[in-house]
Short mmCIF file of the C-alpha atoms (twelve columns), coordinates in Angstrom:
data_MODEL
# 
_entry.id   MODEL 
# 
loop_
_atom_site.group_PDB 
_atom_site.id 
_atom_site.type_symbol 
_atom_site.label_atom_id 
_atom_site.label_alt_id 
_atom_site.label_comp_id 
_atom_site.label_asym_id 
_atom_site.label_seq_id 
_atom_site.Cartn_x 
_atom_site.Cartn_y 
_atom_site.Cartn_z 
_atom_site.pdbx_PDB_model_num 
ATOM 1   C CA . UNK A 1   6.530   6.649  -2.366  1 
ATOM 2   C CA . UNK A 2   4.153   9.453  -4.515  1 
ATOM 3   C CA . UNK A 3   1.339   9.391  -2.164  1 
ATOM 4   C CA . UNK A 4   -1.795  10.061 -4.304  1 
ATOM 5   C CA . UNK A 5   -4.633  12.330 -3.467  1 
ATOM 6   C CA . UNK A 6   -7.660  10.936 -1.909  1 
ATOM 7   C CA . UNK A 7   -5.857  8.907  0.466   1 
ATOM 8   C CA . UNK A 8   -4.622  11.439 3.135   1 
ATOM 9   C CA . UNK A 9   -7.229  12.970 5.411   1 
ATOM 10  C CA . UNK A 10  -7.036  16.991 5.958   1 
ATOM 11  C CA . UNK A 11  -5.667  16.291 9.632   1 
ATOM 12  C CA . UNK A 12  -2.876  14.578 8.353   1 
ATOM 13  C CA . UNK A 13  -2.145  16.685 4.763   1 
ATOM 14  C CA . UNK A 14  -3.016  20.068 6.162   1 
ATOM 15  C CA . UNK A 15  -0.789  19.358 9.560   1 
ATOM 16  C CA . UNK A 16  1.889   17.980 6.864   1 
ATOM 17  C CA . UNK A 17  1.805   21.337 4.628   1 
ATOM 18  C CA . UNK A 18  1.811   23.589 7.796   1 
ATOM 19  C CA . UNK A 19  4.989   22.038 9.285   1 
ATOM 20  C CA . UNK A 20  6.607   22.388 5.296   1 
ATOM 21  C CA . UNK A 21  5.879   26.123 5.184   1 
ATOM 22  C CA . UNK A 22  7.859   26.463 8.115   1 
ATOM 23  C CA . UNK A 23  10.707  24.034 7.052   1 
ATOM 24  C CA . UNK A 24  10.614  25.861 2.948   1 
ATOM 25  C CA . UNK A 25  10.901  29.313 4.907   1 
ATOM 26  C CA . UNK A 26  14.246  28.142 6.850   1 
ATOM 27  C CA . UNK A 27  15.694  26.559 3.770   1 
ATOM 28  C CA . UNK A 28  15.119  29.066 1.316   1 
ATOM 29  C CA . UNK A 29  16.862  31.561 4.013   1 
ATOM 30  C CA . UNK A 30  19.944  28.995 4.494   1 
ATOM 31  C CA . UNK A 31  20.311  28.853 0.580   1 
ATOM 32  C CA . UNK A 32  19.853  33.300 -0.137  1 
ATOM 33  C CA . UNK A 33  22.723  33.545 2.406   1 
ATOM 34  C CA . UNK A 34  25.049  30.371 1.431   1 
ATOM 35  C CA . UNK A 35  24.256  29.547 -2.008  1 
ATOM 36  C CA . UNK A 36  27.308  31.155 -4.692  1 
ATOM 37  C CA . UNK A 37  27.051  31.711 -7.936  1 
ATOM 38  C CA . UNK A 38  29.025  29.245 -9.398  1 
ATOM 39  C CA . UNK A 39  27.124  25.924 -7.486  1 
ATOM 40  C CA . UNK A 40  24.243  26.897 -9.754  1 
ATOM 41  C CA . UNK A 41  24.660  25.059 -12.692 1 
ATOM 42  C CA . UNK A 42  25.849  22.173 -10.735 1 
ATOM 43  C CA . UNK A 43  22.852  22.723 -8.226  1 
ATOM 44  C CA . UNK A 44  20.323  22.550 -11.370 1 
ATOM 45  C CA . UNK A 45  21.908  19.076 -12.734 1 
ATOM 46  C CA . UNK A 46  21.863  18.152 -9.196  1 
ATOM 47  C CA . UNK A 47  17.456  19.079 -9.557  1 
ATOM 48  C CA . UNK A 48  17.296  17.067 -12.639 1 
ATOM 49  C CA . UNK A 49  19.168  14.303 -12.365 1 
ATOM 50  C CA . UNK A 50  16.563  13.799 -8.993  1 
ATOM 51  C CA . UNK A 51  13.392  14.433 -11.343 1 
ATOM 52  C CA . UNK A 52  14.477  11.313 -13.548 1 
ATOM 53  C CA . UNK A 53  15.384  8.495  -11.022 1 
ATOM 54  C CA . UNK A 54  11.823  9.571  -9.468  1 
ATOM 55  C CA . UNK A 55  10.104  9.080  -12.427 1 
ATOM 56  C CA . UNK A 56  10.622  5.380  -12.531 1 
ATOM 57  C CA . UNK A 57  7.709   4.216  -10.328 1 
ATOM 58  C CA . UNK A 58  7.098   0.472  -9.642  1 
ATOM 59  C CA . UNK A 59  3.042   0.404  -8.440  1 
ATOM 60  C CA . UNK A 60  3.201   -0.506 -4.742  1 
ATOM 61  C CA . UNK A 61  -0.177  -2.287 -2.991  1 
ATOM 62  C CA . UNK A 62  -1.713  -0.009 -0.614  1 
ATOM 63  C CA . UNK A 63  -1.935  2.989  -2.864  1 
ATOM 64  C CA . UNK A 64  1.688   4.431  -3.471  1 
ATOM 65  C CA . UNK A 65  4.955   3.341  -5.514  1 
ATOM 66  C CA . UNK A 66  8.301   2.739  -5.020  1 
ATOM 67  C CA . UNK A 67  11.243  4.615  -6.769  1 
ATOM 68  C CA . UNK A 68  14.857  6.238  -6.197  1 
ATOM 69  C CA . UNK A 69  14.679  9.745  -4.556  1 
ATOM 70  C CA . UNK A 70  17.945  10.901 -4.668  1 
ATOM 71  C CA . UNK A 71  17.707  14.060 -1.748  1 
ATOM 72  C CA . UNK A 72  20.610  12.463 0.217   1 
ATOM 73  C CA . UNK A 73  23.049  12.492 -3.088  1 
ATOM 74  C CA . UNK A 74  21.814  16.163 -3.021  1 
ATOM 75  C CA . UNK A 75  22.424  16.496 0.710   1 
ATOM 76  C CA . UNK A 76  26.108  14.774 0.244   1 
ATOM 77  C CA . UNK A 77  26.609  17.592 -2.274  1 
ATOM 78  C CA . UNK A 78  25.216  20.888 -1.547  1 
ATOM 79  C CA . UNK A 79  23.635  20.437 1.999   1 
ATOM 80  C CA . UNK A 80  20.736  18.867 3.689   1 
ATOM 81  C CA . UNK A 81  18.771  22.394 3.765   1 
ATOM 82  C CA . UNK A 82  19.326  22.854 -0.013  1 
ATOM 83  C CA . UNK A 83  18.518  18.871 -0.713  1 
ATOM 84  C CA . UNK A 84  15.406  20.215 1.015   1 
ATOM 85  C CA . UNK A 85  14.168  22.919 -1.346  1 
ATOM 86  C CA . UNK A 86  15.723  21.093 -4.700  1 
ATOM 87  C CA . UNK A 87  13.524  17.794 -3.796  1 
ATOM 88  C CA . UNK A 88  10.494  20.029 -2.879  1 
ATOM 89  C CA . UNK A 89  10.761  21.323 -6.034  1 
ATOM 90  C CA . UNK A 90  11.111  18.600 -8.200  1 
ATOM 91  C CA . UNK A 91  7.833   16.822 -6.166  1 
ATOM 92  C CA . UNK A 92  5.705   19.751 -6.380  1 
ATOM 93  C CA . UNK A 93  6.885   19.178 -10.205 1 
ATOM 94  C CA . UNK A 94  5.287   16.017 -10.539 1 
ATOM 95  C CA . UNK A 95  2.416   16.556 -8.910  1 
ATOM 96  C CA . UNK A 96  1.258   19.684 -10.681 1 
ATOM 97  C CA . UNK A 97  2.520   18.862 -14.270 1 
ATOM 98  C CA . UNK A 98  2.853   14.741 -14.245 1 
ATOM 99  C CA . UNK A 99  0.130   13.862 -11.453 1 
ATOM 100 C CA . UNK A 100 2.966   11.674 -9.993  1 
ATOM 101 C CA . UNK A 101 1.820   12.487 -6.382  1 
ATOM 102 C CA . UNK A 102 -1.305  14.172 -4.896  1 
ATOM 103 C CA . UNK A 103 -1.896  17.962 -4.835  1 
ATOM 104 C CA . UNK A 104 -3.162  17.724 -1.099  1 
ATOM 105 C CA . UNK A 105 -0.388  15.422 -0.348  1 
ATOM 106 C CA . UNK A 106 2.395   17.500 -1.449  1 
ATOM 107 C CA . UNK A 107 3.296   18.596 2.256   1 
ATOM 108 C CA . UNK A 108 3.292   15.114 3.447   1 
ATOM 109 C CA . UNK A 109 5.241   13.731 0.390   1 
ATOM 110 C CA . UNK A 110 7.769   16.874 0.657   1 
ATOM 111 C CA . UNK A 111 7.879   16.133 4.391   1 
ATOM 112 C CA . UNK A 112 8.872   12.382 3.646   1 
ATOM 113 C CA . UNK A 113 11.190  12.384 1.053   1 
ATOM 114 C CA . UNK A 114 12.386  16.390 1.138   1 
ATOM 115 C CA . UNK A 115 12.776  16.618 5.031   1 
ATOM 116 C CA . UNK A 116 13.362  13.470 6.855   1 
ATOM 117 C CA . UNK A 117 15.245  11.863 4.116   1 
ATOM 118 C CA . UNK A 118 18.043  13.875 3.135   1 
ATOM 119 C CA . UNK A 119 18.661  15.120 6.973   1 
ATOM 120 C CA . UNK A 120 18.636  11.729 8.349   1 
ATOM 121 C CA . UNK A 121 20.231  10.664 5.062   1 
ATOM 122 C CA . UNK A 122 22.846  13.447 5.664   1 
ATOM 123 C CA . UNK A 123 23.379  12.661 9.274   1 
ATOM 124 C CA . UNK A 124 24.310  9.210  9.067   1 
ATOM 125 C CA . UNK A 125 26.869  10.430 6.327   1 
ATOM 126 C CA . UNK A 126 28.448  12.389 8.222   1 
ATOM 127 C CA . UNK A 127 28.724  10.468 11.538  1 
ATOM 128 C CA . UNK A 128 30.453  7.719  9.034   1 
ATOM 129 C CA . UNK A 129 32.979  9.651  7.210   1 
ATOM 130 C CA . UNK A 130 33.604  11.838 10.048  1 
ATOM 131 C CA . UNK A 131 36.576  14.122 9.106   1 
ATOM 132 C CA . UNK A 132 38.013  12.351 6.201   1 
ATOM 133 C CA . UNK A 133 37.669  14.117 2.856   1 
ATOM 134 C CA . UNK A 134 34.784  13.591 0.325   1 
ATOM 135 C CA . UNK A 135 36.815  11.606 -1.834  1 
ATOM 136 C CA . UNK A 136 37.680  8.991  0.806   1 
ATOM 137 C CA . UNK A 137 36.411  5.179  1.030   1 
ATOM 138 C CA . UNK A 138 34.259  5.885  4.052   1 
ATOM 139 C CA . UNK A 139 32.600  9.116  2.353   1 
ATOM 140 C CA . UNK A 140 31.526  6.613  0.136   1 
ATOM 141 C CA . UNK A 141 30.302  4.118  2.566   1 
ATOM 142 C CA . UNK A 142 28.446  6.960  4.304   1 
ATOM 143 C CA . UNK A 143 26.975  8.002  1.490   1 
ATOM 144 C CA . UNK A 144 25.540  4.670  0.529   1 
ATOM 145 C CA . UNK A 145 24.656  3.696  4.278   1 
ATOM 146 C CA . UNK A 146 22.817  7.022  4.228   1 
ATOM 147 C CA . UNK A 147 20.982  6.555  1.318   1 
ATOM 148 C CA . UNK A 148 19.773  3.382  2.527   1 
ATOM 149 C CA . UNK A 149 18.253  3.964  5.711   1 
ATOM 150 C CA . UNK A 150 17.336  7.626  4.401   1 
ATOM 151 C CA . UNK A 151 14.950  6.167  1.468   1 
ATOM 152 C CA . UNK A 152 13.423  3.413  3.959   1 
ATOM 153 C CA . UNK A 153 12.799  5.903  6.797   1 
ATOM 154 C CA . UNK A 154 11.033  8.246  4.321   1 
ATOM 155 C CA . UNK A 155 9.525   4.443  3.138   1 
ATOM 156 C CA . UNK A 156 8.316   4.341  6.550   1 
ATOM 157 C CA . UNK A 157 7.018   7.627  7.344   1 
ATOM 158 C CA . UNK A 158 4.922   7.433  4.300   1 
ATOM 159 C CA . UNK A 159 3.160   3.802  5.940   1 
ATOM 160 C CA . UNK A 160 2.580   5.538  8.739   1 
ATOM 161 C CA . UNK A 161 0.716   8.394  7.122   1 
ATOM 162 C CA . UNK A 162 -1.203  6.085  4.964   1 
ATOM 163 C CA . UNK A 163 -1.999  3.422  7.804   1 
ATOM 164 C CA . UNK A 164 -3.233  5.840  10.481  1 
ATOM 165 C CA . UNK A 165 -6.215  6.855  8.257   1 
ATOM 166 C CA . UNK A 166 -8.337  4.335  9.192   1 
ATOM 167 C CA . UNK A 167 -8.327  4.639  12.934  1 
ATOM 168 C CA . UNK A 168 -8.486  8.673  12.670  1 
ATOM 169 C CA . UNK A 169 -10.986 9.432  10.100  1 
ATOM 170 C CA . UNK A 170 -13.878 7.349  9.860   1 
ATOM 171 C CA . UNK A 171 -17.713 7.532  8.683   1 
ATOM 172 C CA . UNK A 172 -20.459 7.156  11.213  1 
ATOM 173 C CA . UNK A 173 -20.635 3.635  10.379  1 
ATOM 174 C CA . UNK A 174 -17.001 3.311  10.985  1 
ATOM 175 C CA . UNK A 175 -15.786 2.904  8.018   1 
ATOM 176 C CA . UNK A 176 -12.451 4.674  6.632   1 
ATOM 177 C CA . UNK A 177 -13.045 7.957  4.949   1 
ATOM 178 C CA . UNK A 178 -9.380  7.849  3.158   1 
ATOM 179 C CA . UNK A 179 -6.618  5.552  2.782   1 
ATOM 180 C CA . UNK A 180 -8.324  1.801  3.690   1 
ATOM 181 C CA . UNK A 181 -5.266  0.422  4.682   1 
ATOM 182 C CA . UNK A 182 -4.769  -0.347 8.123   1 
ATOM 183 C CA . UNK A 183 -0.746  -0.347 9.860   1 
ATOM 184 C CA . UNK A 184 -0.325  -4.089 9.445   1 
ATOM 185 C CA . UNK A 185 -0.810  -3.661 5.458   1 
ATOM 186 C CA . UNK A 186 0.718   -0.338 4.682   1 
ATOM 187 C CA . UNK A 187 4.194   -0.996 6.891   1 
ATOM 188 C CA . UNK A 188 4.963   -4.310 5.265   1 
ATOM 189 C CA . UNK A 189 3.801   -3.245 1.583   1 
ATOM 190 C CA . UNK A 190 5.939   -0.738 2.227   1 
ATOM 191 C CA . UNK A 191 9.166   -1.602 3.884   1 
ATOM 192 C CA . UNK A 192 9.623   -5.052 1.954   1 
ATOM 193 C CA . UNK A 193 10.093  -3.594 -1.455  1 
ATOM 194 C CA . UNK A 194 12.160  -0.403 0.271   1 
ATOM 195 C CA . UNK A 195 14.039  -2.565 2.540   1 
ATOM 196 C CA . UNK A 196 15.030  -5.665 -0.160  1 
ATOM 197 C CA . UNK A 197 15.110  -3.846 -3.371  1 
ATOM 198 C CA . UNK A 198 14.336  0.252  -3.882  1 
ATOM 199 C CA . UNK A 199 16.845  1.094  -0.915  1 
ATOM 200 C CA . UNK A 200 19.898  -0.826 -2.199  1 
ATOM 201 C CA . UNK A 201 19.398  0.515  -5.875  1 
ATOM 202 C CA . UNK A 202 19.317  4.227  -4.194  1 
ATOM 203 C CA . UNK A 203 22.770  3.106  -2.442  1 
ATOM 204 C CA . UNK A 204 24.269  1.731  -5.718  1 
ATOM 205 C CA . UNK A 205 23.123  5.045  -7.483  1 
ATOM 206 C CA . UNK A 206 24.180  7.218  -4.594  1 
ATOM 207 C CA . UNK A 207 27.693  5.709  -4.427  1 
ATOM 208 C CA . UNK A 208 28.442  5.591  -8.033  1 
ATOM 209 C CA . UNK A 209 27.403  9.337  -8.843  1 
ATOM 210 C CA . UNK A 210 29.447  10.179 -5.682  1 
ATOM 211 C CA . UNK A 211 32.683  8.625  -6.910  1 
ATOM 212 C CA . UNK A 212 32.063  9.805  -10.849 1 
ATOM 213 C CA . UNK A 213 32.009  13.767 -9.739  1 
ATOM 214 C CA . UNK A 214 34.774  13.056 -7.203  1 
ATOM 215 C CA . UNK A 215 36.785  11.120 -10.151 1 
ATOM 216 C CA . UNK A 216 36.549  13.974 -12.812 1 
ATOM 217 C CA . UNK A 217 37.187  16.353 -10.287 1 
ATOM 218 C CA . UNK A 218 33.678  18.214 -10.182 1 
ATOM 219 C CA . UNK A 219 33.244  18.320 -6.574  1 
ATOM 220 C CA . UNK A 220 36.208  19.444 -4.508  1 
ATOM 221 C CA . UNK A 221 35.957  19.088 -0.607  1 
ATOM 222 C CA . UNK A 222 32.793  20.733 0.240   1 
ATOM 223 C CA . UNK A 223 33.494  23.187 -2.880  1 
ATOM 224 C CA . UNK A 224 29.530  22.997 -3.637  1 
ATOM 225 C CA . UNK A 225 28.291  22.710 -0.033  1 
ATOM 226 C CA . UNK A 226 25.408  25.549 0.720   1 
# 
């Protein structure tokens, strides 16, 4: 879901970026007036163990790949605002150190999988396990369901990104300046591999690191949540 540089035009990465600055601002604010000392250590794990799963990309047509995330485990955990900075962090990562992602496309590839997935992730969690505790059946459920639809709307997002390019920045003999893949190849190339494979293997991975920390006791009832 890395989108690489090259194939995001500045209307669509600089609009991306601006709307991130504003998003990073109101996170990092939630977090300096939440976060305790003790969630650290947990909070950095939490960071790392997200920087692995993403590192396994499968090559995608159409110019991205397709991986785990893991922002709406981090969400679950410590809160949709701090899932926001901790997978912002560990993109911006990549794309400096690894060039896994684009430098120019680090808004739009924060917005995607930093932004709309945890909090829609997040949402979805919580409208399933409603007000049973963390360590409850449909907690788990949520989680998983959340996961899910979380990865393949931040699947989606990034299609859309990627498949607008053609119609909004051309050459003067109409030809696209970016990304050459129209809609009705970037949403399928997309969505089938999200939809069939990546997003059940972020459920499976969600759930089972969900019940292991509730299991050995490492997360108590919202004891982490910032």
């Amino acid at each position: 879901m890395h989108i690489p540089d090259g194939y995001l035009g500045p209307q669509t990465y600089g609009s991306m970026f601006a709307v991130m600055v504003s998003l990073w601002a109101k996170a990092y604010s939630s977090m300096k007036k939440k976060v305790k000392e003790e969630t650290i250590p947990l909070i950095a794990i939490g960071a790392s163990f997200s920087f692995v799963i993403m590192m396994f990309n499968i090559p995608i047509p159409g110019g991205t790949t397709g991986h785990a995330v893991g922002s709406v485990l981090l969400s679950v955990l410590f809160g949709p605002w701090t899932a926001l900075i901790l997978t912002s962090i560990v993109l911006i990562i990549q794309a400096l150190i690894f060039g896994d992602g684009g430098i120019t496309a680090i808004g739009a590839n924060c917005f995607n999988m930093a932004f709309a997935m945890p909090f829609v992730g997040y949402f979805i969690y919580r409208l399933i396990r409603g007000k049973t505790p963390i360590s409850s059946k449909r907690s788990l459920i949520g989680a998983g369901v959340g996961s899910y639809i979380g990865l393949n709307i931040a699947a989606l997002l990034t299609a859309l990104e990627l498949g607008i390019q053609p119609i909004i920045s051309k050459d003067s003999q109409g030809l696209p300046l970016y990304c050459p893949y129209p809609l009705k190849v970037t949403i399928p190339a997309m969505m089938i591999e999200h939809l069939l494979l990546f997003g059940i293997v972020e459920a499976v991975v969600t759930v089972l690191v969900l019940y292991y920390l509730v299991k050995t006791g490492t997360i108590k009832e919202e004891s982490y949540h910032v």
